[in-house]
C-alpha positions as CSV (number, residue, x, y, z in Angstrom):
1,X,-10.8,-97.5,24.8
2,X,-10.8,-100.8,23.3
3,X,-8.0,-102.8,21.1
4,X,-8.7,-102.4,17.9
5,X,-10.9,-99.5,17.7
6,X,-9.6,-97.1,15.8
7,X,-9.0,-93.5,16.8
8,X,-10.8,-91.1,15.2
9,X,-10.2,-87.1,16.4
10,X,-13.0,-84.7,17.0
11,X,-15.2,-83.7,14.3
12,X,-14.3,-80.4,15.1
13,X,-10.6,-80.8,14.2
14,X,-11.7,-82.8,11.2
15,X,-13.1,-79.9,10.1
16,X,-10.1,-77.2,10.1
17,X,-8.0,-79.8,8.1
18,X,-8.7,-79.1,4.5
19,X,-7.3,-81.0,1.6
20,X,-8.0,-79.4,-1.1
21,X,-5.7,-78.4,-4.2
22,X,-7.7,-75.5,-5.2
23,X,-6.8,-71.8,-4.4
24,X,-8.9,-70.7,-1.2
25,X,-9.6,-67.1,-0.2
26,X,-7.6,-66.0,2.9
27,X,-9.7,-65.2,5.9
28,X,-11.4,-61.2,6.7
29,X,-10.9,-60.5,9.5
30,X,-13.6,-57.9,9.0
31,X,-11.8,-54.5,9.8
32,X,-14.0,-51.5,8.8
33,X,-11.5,-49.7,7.1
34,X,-13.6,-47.1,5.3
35,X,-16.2,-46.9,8.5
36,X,-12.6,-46.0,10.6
37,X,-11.3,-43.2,7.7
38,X,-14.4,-41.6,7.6
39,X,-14.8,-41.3,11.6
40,X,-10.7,-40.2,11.2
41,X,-11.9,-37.5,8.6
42,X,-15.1,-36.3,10.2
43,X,-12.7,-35.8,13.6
44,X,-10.0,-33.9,11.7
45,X,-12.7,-31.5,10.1
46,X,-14.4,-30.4,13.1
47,X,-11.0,-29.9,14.8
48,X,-9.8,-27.6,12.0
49,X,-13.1,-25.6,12.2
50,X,-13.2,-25.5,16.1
51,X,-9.2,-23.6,15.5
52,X,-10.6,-21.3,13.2
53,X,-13.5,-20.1,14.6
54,X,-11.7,-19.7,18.1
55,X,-8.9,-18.2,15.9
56,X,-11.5,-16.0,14.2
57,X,-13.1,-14.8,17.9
58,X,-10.0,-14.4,19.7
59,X,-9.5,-10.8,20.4
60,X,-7.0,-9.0,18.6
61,X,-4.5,-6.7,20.5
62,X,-5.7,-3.5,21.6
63,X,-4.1,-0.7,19.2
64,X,-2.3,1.9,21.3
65,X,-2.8,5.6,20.4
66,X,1.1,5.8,19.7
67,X,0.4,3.0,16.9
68,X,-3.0,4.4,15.6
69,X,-1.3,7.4,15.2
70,X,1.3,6.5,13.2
71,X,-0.8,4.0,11.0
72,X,-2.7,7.2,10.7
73,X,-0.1,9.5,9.1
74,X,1.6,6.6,7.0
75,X,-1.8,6.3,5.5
76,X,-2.2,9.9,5.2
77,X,0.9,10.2,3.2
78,X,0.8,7.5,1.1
79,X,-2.4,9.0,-0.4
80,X,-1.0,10.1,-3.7
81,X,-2.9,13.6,-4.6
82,X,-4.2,14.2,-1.5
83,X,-6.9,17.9,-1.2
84,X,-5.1,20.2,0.5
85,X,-7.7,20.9,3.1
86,X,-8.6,17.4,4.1
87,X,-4.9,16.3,4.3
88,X,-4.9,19.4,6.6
89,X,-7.8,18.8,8.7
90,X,-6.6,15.1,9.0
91,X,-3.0,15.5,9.8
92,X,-4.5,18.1,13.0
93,X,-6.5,15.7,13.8
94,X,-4.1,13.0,14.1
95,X,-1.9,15.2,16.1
96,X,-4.6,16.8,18.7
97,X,-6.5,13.3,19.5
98,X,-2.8,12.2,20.5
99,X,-2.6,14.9,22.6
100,X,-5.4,14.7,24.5
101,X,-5.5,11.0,24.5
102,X,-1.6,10.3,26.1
103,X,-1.3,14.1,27.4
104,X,-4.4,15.0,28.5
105,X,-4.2,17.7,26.8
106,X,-7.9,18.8,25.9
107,X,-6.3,20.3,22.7
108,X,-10.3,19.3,20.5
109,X,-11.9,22.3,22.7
110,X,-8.4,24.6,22.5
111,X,-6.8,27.1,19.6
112,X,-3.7,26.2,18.2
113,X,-1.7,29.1,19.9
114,X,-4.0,28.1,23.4
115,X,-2.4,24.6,22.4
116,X,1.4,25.9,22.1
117,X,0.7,28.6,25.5
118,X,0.0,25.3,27.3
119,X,3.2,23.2,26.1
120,X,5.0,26.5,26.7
121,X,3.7,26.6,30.2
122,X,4.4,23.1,30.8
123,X,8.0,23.6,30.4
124,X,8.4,20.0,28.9
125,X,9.0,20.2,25.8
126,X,11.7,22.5,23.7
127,X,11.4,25.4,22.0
128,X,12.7,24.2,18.8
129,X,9.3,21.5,19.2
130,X,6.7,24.5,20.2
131,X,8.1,26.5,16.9
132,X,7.6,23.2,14.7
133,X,4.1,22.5,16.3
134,X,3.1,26.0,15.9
135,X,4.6,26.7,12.9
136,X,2.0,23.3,11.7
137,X,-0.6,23.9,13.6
138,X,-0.8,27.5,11.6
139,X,-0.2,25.8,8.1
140,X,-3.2,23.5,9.1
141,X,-5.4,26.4,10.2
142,X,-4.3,28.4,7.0
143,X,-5.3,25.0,4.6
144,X,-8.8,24.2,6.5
145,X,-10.0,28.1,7.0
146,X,-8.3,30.1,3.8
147,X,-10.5,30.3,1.0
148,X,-7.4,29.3,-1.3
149,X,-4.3,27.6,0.0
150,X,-0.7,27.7,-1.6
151,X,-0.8,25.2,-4.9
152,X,2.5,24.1,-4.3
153,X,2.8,22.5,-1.1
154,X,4.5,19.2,-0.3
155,X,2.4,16.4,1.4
156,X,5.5,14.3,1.9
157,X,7.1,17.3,3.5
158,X,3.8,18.4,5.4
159,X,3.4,14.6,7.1
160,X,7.4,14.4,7.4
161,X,7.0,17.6,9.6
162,X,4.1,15.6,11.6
163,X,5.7,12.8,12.0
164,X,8.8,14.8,13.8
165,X,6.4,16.4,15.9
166,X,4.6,13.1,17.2
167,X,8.0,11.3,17.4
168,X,9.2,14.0,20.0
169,X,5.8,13.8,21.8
170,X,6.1,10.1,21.6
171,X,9.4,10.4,23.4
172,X,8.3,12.9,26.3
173,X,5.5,10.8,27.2
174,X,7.7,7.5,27.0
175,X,9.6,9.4,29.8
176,X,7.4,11.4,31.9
177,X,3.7,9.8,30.8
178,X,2.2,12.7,33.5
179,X,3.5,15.8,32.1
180,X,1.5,18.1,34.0
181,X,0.0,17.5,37.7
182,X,-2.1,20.1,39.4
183,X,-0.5,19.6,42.5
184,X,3.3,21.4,41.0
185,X,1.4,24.8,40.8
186,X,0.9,25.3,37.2
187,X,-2.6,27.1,36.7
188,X,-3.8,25.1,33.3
189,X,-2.6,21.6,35.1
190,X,-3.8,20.2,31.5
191,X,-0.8,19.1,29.9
């Protein structure tokens, strides 16, 4: 450099100096803000529907016959003027598909006192039981097959009864699932 010559900077740093007294705009940085919340709601969207429909096609516990039965005869008696013979039929029905299905009792293709030889043969369950279950199995008989049936029965009491039946079944065949095996000698090895 020479004397005398005087130094001038860059034009580029002349350039970021400004002297000016007038309010100036601060810099953008140039974020996309609403580009970057739609992307973040798009994303949360399809995550809730991917929960929902995997929520929606998960399968669902298997219902055990203990369960169905008893949803079955809480539904029965909550029915508030129930038709004799339909309450009938139903509460046999509840009772004899429980039978066959934990028992393997083919009680669908058997009469009610073939159904009560069987438990008696068995041995398994009481006396006090059989007398209950045959003592139901009659009234259900009497309300499906009678041309008239008694006008003042109690469908509370009727599915109370039931209820005590299957709980004592349910009890048996908590304890000894196989109550019957051909292999101990009895002749109808169903139950």
């Amino acid at each position: 450099m020479q004397a005398g010559t005087p130094l001038v900077p860059p034009s580029s740093a002349r350039d970021d100096i400004r002297d000016a007294l007038a309010t100036e705009q601060w810099p953008v940085d140039g974020f996309p803000y609403a580009e970057t919340l739609t992307g973040l709601a798009v994303a949360v969207l399809i995550v809730l529907v991917v929960f929902f429909v995997r929520r929606k096609l998960r399968p669902k516990p298997a219902e055990t016959m203990e369960l169905r039965a008893r949803r079955r005869l809480a539904e029965l008696a909550a029915h508030p003027a129930p038709d004799s013979r339909a309450f009938h039929a139903e509460l046999a029905d509840i009772l004899l598909r429980y039978m066959e299905a934990r028992v393997g009792l083919p009680s669908s293709r058997l009469t009610s006192r073939e159904i009560v030889r069987a438990f008696q043969t068995n041995g398994h369950m009481s006396a006090e039981w059989r007398e209950r279950l045959e003592e139901l199995l009659a009234e259900c008989d009497r309300a499906k097959f009678a041309p008239a049936f008694d006008a003042d029965w109690d469908p509370s009491d009727t599915a109370r009864r039931g209820r005590v039946i299957l709980d004592a079944l349910a009890i048996q065949v908590a304890a000894a699932p196989r109550l019957a095996s051909p292999w101990e000698g009895w002749g109808d090895a169903a139950v």
